[in-house]
Structures are given as C-alpha cells and as structure tokens.
C-alpha positions as a LaTeX table, in Angstrom:
\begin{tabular}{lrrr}
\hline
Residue & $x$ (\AA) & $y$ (\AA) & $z$ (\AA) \\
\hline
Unk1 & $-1.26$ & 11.04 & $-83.77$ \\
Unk2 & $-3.53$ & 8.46 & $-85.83$ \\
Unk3 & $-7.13$ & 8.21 & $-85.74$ \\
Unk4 & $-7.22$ & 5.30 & $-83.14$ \\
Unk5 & $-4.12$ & 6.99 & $-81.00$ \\
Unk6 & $-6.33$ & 10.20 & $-80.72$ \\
Unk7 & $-9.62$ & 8.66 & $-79.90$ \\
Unk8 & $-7.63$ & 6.77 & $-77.16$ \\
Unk9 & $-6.24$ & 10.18 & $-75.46$ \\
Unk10 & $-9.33$ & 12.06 & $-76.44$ \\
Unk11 & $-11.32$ & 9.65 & $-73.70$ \\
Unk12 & $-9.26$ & 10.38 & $-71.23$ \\
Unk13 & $-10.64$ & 13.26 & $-70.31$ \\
Unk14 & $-10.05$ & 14.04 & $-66.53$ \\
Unk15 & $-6.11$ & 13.84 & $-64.85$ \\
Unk16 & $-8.04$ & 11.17 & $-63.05$ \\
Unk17 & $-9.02$ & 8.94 & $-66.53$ \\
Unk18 & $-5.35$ & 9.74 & $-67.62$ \\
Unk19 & $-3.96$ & 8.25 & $-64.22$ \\
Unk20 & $-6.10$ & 5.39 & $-64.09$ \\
Unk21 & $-5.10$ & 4.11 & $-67.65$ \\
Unk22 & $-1.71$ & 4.66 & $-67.04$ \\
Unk23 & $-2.46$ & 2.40 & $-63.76$ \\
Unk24 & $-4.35$ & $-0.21$ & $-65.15$ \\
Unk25 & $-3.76$ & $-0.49$ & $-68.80$ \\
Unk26 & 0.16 & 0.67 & $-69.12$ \\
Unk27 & 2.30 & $-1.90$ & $-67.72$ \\
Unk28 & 5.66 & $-0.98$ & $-65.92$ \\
Unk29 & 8.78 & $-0.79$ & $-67.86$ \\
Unk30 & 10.86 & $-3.43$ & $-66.52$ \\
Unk31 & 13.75 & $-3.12$ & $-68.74$ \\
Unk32 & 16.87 & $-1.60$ & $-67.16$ \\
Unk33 & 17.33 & 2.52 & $-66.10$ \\
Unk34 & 18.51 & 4.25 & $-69.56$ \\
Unk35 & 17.33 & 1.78 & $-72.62$ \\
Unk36 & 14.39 & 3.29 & $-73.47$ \\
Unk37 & 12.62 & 6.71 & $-73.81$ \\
Unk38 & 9.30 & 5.87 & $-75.47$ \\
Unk39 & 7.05 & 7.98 & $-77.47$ \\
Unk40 & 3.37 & 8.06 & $-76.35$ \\
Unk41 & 2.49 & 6.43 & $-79.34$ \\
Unk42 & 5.61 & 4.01 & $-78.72$ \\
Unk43 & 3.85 & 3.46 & $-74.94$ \\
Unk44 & 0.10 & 2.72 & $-76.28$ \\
Unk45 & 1.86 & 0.68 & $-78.83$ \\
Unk46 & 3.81 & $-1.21$ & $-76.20$ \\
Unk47 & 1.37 & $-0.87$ & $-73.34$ \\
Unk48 & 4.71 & $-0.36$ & $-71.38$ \\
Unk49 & 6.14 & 2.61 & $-69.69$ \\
Unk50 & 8.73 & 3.85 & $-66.87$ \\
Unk51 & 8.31 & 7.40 & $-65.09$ \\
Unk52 & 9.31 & 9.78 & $-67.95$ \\
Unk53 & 7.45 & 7.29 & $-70.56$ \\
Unk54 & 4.49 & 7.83 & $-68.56$ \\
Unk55 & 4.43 & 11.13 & $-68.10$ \\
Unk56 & 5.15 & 11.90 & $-71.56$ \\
Unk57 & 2.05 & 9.69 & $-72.12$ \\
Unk58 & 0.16 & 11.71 & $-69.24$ \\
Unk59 & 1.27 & 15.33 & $-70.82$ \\
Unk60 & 0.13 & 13.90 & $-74.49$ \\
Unk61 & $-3.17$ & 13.03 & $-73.36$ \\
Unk62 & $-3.52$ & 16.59 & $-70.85$ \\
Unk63 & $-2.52$ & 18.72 & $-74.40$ \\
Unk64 & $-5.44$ & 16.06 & $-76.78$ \\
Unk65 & $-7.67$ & 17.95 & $-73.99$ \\
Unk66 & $-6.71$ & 21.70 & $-74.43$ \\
Unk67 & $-3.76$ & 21.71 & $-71.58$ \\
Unk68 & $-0.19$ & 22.37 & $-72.12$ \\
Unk69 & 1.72 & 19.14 & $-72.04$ \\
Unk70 & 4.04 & 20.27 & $-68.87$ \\
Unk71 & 6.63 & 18.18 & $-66.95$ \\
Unk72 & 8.05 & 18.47 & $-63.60$ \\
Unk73 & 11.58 & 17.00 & $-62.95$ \\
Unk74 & 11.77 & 15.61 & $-58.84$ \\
Unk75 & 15.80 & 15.29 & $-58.45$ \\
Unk76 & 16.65 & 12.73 & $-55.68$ \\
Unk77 & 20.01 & 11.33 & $-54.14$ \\
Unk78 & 21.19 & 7.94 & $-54.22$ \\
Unk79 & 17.53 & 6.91 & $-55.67$ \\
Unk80 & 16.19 & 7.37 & $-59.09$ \\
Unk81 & 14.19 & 11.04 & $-60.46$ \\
Unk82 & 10.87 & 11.07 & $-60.59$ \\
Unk83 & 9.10 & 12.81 & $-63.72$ \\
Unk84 & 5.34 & 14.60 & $-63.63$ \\
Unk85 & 3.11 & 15.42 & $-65.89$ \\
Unk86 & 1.71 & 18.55 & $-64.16$ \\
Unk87 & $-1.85$ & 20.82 & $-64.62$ \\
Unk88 & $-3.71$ & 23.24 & $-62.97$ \\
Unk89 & $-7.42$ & 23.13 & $-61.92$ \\
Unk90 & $-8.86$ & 26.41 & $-60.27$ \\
Unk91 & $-5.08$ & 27.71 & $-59.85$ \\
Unk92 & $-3.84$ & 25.08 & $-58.01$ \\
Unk93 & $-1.20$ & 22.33 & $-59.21$ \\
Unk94 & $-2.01$ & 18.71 & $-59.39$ \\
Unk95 & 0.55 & 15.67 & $-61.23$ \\
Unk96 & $-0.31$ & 12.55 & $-62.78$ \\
Unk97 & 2.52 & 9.87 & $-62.52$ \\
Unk98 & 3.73 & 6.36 & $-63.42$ \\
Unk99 & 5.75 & 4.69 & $-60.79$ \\
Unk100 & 6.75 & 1.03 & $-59.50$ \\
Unk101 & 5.54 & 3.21 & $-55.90$ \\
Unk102 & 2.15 & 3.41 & $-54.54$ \\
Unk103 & 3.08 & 6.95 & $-52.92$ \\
Unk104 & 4.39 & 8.72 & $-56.13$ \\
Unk105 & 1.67 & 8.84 & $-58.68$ \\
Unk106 & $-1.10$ & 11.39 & $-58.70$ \\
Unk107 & $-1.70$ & 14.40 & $-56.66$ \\
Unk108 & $-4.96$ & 16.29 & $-56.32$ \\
Unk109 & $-4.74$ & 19.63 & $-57.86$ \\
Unk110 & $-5.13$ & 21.51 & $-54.28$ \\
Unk111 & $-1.14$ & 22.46 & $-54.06$ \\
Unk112 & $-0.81$ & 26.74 & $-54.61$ \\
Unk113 & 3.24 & 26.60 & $-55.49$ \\
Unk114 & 4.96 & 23.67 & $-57.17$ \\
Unk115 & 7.32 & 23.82 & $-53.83$ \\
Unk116 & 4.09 & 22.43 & $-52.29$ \\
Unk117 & 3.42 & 20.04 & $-54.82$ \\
Unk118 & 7.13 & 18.32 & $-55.03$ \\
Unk119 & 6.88 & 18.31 & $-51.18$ \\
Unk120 & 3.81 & 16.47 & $-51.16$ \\
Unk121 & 5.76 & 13.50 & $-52.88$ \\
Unk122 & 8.90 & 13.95 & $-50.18$ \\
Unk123 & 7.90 & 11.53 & $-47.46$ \\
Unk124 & 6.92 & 8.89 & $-50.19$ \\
Unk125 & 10.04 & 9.44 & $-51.83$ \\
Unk126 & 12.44 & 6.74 & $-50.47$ \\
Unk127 & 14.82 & 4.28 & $-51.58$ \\
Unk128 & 15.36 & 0.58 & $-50.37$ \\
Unk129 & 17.26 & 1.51 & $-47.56$ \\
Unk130 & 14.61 & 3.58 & $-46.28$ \\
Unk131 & 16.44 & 7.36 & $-46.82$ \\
Unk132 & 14.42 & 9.93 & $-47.71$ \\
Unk133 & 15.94 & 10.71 & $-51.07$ \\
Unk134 & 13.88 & 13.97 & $-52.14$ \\
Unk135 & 16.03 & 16.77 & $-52.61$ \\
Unk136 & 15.31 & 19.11 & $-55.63$ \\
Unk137 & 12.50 & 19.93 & $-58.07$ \\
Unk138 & 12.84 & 21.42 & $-61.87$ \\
Unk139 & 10.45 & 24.63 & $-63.17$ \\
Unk140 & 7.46 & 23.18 & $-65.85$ \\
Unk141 & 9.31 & 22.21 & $-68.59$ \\
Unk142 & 6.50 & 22.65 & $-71.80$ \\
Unk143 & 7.17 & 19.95 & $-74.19$ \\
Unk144 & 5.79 & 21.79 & $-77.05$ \\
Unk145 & 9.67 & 23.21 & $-77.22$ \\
Unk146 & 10.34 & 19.43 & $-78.40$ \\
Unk147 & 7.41 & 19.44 & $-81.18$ \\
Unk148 & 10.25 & 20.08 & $-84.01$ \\
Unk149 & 10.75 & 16.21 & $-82.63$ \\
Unk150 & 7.96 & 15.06 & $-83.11$ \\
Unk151 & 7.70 & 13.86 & $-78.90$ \\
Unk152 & 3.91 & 12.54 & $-79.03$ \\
Unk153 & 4.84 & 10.24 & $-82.43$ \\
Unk154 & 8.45 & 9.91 & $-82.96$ \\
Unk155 & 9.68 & 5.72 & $-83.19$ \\
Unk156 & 13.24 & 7.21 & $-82.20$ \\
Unk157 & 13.79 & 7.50 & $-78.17$ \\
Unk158 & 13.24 & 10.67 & $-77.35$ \\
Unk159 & 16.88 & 11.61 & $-75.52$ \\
Unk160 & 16.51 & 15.47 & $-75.65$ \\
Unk161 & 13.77 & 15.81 & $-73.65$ \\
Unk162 & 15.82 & 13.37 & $-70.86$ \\
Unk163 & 19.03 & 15.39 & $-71.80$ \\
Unk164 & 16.88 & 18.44 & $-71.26$ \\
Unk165 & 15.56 & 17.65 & $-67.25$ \\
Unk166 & 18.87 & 16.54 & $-66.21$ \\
Unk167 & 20.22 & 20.11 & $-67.45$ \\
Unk168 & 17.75 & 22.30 & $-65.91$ \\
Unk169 & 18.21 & 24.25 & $-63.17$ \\
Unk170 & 16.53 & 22.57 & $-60.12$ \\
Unk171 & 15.22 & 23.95 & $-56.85$ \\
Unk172 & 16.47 & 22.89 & $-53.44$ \\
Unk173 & 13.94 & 21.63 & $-51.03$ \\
Unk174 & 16.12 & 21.15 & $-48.12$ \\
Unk175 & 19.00 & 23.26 & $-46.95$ \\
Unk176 & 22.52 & 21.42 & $-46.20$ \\
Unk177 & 22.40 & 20.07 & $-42.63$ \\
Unk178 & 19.31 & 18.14 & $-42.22$ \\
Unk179 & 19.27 & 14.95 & $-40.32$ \\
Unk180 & 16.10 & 13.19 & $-41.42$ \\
Unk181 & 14.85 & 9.84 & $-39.97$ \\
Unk182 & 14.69 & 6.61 & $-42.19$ \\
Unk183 & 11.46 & 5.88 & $-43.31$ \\
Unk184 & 9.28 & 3.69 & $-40.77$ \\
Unk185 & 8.32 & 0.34 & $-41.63$ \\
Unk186 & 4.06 & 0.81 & $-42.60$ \\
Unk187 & 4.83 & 3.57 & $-44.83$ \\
Unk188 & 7.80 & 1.56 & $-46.27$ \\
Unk189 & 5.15 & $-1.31$ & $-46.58$ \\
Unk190 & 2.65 & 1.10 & $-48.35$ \\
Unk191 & 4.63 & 2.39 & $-50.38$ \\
Unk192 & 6.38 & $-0.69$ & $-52.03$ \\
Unk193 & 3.35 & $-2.05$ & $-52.30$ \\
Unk194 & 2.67 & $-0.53$ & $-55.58$ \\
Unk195 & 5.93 & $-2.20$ & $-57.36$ \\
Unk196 & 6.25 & $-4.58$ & $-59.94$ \\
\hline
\end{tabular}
C-alpha cells in the first residue's frame, strides 16, 4: 500500500472505525452480482464496494493493525452469500461487514464459536420474499494465502479469492427438514432499511 492508502487504514483503528468508514465513506456497489472484485486499494480508490469488496477492505485495514486479515464465507439459498471480515477480542469472535442490509454488518466480538457468530446473522438473513435463506458458514479463510496476488493492491479483480469461498467446505447450520416461518413484516422493514 502507498503512503496515503496506509495512513487511511492505519486510522482505523478499532473493528468499530473500520465499520463505520465502510458505512459512511464506502458507497454500495451497485453494479450487477459478478463484474467486479475490487482490491482495497481499488475500493478507497473508487469509494465503492459490495460484500466481498468490503470485507476485503475490512480484513486489509484489521492486518495495517496487527490482526490476520480473516474472512468468513455465510452460504445462503435462493439469496446472495454474505462475506466477513472476522477478529477476535478477549477470545470471542466479532465481523465487520458491508451490506445493502441494516441486519448484516457488524457483530460485537461476544460470540465463543463461529457457529454462534454465523447464527447471529440467521434471522437477518432474508431475501425479498421474506425466506430465511441462511444455511451454511465457511472456516476463516486467511488471505495472507493470496499475498503471492498481491489482494490489498492488485488493479486486476481478485477472482481466486471468490473462486476460493465458493470451493470451501462449508458448515451446515440447519439439518434437512426444517419448516421455518417467513420473516415478519418490522424486521423485514428494519432490515431493508439499510439498502441502497
């Protein structure tokens, strides 16, 4: 990273700071599901980002601080994944996020097991026909395995690292069977009331 990249990242120096910025100064990437996989140079350049973009941005700015830049892959059905940036405060698991959803950006890091951190997002995690569409959650995925790529600089979209989640082993939440109930109309409210 340059001089003014780094200084940027280096003041973000709580989750919180990291998930505000991406709030308030990172715009959501509008631009449709697959065109772009930004570098977080590419996204301060840009001052655009969708969930990976964000996260990358998010697991840059956790590894400027002394953290390893970890990702967590949410798998869904008939809805969009979700992508964390994860950490851990006093052995617990927290996530920063970008979303177009109120409900799935940050977590406090009070969760013991990532199982309890990917369930915290499940009753937030809905499509527009109000399913539940939470299903599965990925291991950390340590993006320092994509340095040889340059991920916190590179001007090329960064497909391995999507190629990479998507090929992962990922965790069931549920087991087959489950009838859940559609998502009722406040928390439908809340939670759209975050898009874009």
């Amino acid at each position: 990273m340059n001089r003014s990249e780094s200084r940027i990242l280096r003041e973000l120096k709580t989750p919180e700071r990291i998930q505000h910025f991406l709030d308030t100064e990172i715009g959501y990437n509008k631009e449709p599901d697959g065109e772009t996989i930004r570098s977080p140079r590419r996204v301060l350049r840009d001052r655009t980002a969708h969930c990976l973009e964000g996260a990358l941005l998010a697991a840059a700015a956790l590894r400027i601080q002394g953290a390893p830049p970890l990702l967590l892959d949410l798998e869904a059905v008939r809805d969009d994944d979700h992508v964390l940036a994860i950490f851990k405060q006093h052995n617990c698991w927290g996530a920063i996020a970008k979303s177009n959803y109120s409900g799935l950006r940050f977590r406090e890091p009070v969760y013991r097991t990532l199982r309890e951190l990917a369930m915290s997002y499940f009753e937030h995690y809905f499509n527009l026909e109000r399913e539940k569409t939470l299903r599965k959650y990925s291991r950390p995925v340590n993006l320092a395995r994509f340095d040889r790529i340059h991920w916190m600089t590179a001007e090329e979209d960064l497909w391995p690292i999507s190629d990479h989640l998507v090929g992962i082993p990922h965790i069931p939440l549920l087991q087959n069977g489950f009838r859940l109930n559609r998502v009722d109309s406040r928390l439908f409210g809340a939670g759209l009331s975050g898009q874009h």
